[in-house]
C-alpha positions in Angstrom: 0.0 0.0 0.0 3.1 2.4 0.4 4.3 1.6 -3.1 1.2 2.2 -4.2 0.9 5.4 -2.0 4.5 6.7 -3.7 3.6 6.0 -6.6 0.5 7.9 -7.1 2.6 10.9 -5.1 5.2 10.5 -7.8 2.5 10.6 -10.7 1.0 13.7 -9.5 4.2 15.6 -9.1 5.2 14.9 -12.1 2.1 16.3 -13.5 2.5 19.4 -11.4 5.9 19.6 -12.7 4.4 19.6 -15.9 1.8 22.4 -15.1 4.3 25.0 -13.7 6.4 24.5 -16.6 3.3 25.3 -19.1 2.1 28.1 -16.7 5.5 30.6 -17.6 4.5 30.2 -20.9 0.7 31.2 -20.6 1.9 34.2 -17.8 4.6 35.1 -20.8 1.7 35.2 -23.2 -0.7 37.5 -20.6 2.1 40.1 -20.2 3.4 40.2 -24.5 -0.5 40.8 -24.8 -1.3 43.1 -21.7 2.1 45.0 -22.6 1.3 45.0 -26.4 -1.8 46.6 -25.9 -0.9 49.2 -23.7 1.9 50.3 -24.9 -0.3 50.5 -28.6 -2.8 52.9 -26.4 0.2 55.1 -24.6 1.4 55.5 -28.4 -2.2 56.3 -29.9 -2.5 59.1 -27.0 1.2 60.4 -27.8 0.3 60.7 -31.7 -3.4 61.5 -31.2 -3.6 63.8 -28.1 -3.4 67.2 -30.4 -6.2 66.0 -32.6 -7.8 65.1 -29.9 -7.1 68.5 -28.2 -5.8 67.2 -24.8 -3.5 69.2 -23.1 0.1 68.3 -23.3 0.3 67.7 -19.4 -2.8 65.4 -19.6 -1.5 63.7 -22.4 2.0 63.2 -20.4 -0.5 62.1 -17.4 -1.6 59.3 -19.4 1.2 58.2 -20.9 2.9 58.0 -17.3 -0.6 56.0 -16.5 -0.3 53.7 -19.1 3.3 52.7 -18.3 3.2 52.3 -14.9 -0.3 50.1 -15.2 2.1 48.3 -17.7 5.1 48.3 -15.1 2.1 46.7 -12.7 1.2 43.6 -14.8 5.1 43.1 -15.4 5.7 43.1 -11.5 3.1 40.5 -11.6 4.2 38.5 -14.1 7.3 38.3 -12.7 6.5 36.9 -9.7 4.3 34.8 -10.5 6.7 33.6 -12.5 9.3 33.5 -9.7 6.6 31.6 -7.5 6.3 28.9 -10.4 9.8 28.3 -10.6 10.2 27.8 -6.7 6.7 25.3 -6.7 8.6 23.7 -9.7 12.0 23.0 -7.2 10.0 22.2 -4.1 8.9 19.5 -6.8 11.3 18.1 -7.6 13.1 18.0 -4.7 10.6 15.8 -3.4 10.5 13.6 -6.9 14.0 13.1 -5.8 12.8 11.9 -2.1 10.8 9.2 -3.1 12.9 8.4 -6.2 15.6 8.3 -3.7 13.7 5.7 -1.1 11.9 3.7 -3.8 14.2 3.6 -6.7 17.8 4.4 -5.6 19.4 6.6 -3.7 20.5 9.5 -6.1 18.9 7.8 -8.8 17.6 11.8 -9.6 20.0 14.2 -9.5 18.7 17.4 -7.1 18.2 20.7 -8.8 20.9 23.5 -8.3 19.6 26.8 -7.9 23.5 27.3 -9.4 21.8 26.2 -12.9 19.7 29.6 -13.1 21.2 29.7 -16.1 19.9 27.0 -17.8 16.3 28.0 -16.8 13.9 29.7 -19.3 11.8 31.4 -16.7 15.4 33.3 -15.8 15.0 34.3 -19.3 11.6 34.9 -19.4 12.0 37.2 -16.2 15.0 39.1 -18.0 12.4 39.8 -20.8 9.9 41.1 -18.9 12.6 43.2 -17.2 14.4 44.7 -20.1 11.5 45.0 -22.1 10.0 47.2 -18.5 13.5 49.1 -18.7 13.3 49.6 -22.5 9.4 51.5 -22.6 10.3 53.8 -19.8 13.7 54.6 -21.2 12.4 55.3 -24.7 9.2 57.2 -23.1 11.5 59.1 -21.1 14.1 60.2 -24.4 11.6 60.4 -27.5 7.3 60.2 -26.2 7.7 62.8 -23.2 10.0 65.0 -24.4 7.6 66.0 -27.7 4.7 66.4 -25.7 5.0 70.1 -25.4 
């Protein structure tokens, strides 16, 4: 009944393994979309806010808005994120425990936080940061500077 116990364990870590992997993917998805569309609106106000006769200030107002509501959902994507990938260790770390007592000891080897690296969500959180740095940088040099 132990066996039988550990083994059903094993089965559904390796399917939550499975899920947290897929999850960076989908919350990588939610921000390029979310970020996509709001920096397409901060750009219509920048090109459109004369037309539309709002005042420079306002305009600069909503521009500031719309990044920093952008800068939110990339702080949240990046944790959650950052959450995933420390579910996903805790994971494995206990794949290795009963592959350890059931299979053979060290018959998985442990993950390495040292192998950041080689992860994609490090990746994916670089992305979200750069990209983060990137709008404000180029709203700060070329959008607010011709809203006069």
């Amino acid at each position: 009944m132990r066996h039988d116990f550990a083994l059903e364990r094993y089965r559904y870590i390796l399917q939550q393994i499975h899920a947290v992997n897929e999850n960076a993917y989908r919350f990588l998805a939610i921000y390029q979309t979310l970020a996509t569309a709001l920096v397409g609106a901060a750009l219509a106000l920048f090109v459109g806010y004369k037309r539309w006769g709002i005042a420079p200030a306002a305009a600069r107002g909503g521009v500031t808005g719309i990044l920093i509501l952008a800068t939110v959902v990339a702080t949240f994507t990046a944790i959650l994120i950052t959450v995933g990938l420390l579910a996903w260790l805790d994971y494995r770390k206990e794949e290795c425990d009963i592959t350890d007592e059931l299979v053979a000891q060290g018959f998985r080897e442990r993950p390495r936080v040292g192998n950041l690296l080689r992860w994609y969500e490090t990746y994916i959180v670089l992305f979200i940061v750069v990209s983060m740095i990137a709008m404000w940088t180029l709203a700060g040099v070329f959008v607010f500077p011709a809203m006069n």
